[in-house]
One Martini backbone bead per residue (centre of mass of N, CA, C, O) as a GRO file, in nm:
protein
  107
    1UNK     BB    1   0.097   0.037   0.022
    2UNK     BB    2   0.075   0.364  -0.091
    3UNK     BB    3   0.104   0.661   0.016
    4UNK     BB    4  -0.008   0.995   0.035
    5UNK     BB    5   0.030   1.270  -0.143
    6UNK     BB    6   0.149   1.541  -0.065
    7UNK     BB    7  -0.119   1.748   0.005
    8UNK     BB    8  -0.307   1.669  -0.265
    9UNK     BB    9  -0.445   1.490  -0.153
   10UNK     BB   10  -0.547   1.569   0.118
   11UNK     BB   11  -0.685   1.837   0.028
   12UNK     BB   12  -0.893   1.645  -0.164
   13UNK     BB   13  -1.018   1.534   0.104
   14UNK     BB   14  -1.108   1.775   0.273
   15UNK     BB   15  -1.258   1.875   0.010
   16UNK     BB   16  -1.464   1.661   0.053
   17UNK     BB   17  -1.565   1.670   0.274
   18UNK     BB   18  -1.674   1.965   0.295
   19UNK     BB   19  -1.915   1.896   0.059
   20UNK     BB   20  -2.064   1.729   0.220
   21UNK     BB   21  -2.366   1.711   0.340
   22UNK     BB   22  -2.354   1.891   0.682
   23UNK     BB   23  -2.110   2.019   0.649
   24UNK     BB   24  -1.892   2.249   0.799
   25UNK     BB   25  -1.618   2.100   0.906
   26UNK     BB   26  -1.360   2.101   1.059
   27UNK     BB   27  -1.201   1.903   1.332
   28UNK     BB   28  -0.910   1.910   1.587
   29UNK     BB   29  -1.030   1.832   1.860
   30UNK     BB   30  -1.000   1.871   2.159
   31UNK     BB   31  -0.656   1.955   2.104
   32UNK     BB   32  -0.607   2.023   1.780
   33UNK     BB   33  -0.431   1.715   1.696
   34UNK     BB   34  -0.594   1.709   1.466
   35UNK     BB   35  -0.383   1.629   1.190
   36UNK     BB   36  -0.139   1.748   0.923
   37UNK     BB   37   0.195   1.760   0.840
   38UNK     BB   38   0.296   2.016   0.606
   39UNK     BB   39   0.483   2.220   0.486
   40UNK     BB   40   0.451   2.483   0.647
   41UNK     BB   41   0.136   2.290   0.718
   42UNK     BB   42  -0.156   2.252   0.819
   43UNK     BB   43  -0.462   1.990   0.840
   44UNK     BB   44  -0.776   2.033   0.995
   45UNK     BB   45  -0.935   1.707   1.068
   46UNK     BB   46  -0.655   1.537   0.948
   47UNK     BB   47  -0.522   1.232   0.965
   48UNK     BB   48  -0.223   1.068   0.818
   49UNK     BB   49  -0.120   0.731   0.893
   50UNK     BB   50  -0.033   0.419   0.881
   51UNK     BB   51  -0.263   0.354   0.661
   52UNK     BB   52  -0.473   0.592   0.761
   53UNK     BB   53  -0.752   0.785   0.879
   54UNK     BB   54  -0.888   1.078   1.052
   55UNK     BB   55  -1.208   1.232   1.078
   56UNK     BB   56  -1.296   1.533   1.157
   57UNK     BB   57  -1.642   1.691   1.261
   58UNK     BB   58  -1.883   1.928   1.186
   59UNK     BB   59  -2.214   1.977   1.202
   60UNK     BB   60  -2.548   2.000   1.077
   61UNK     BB   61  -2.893   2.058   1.256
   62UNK     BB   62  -2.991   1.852   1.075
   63UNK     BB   63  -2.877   1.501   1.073
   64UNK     BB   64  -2.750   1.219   0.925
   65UNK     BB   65  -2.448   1.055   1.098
   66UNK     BB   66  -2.416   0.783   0.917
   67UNK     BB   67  -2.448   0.913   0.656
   68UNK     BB   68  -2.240   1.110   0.677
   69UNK     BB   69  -2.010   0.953   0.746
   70UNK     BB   70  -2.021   0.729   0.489
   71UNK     BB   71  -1.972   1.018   0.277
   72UNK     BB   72  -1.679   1.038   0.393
   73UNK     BB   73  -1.576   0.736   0.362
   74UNK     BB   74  -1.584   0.739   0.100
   75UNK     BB   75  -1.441   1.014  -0.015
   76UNK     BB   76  -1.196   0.966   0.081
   77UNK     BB   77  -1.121   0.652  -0.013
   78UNK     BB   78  -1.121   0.733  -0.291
   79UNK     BB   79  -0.879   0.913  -0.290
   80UNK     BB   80  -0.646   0.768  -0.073
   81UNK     BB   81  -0.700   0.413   0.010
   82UNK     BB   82  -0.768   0.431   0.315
   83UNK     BB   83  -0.875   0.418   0.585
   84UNK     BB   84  -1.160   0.519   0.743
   85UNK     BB   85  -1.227   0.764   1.028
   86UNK     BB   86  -1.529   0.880   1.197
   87UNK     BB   87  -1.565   1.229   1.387
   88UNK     BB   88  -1.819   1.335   1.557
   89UNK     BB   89  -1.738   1.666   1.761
   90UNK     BB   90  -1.999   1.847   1.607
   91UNK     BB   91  -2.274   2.031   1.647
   92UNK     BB   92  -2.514   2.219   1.479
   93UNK     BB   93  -2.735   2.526   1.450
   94UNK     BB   94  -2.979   2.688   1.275
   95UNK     BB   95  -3.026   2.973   1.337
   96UNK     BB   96  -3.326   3.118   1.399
   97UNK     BB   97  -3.540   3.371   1.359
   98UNK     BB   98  -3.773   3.530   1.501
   99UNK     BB   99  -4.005   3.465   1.337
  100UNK     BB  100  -3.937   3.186   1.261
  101UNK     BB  101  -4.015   3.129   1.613
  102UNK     BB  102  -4.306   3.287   1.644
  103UNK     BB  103  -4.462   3.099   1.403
  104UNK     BB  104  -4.392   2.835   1.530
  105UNK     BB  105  -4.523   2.909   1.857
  106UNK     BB  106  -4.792   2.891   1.754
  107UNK     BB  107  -5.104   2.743   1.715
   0.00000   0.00000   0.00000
């Protein structure tokens, strides 16, 4: 099995998961040690070592965490060819104006 090419596999597969709906980021993990250290600059959300890959990430809610997921982990595997393991860090929640909050809790 061969690593993936700096940078840009790596890059590409970031790109990726932010694609996915419901995905709003990348997330660095608890003391922000989730990360690729490449030349200059980290990718933080991504560890990509020893043939293995952990993607962390932000959702928006609602979504469905198992088939974003399954989404996160199809889009990376496609690209960089190795396992790759889904941590949902955190969910956010979509906004809600006063009126749309209002009109919500009329009867």
């Amino acid at each position: 099995m061969t690593a993936p090419a700096p940078g840009t596999d790596i890059d590409r597969a970031a790109a990726a998961v932010s694609a996915v709906p419901g995905v709003t980021g990348l997330h660095g993990g608890e003391f922000g040690t989730v990360a690729t250290y490449l030349p200059g600059r980290r990718i933080t959300g991504l560890r990509v070592d020893d043939g293995h890959c952990d993607v962390h990430v932000t959702v928006r809610y609602p979504v469905d965490l198992f088939a974003t997921a399954d989404r996160i982990r199809t889009a990376v595997h496609a690209i960089l060819g190795i396992p790759v393991d889904v941590t949902i860090e955190d969910v956010t929640i979509e906004d809600v104006t006063t009126d749309q909050h209002d009109k919500e809790s009329l009867p």
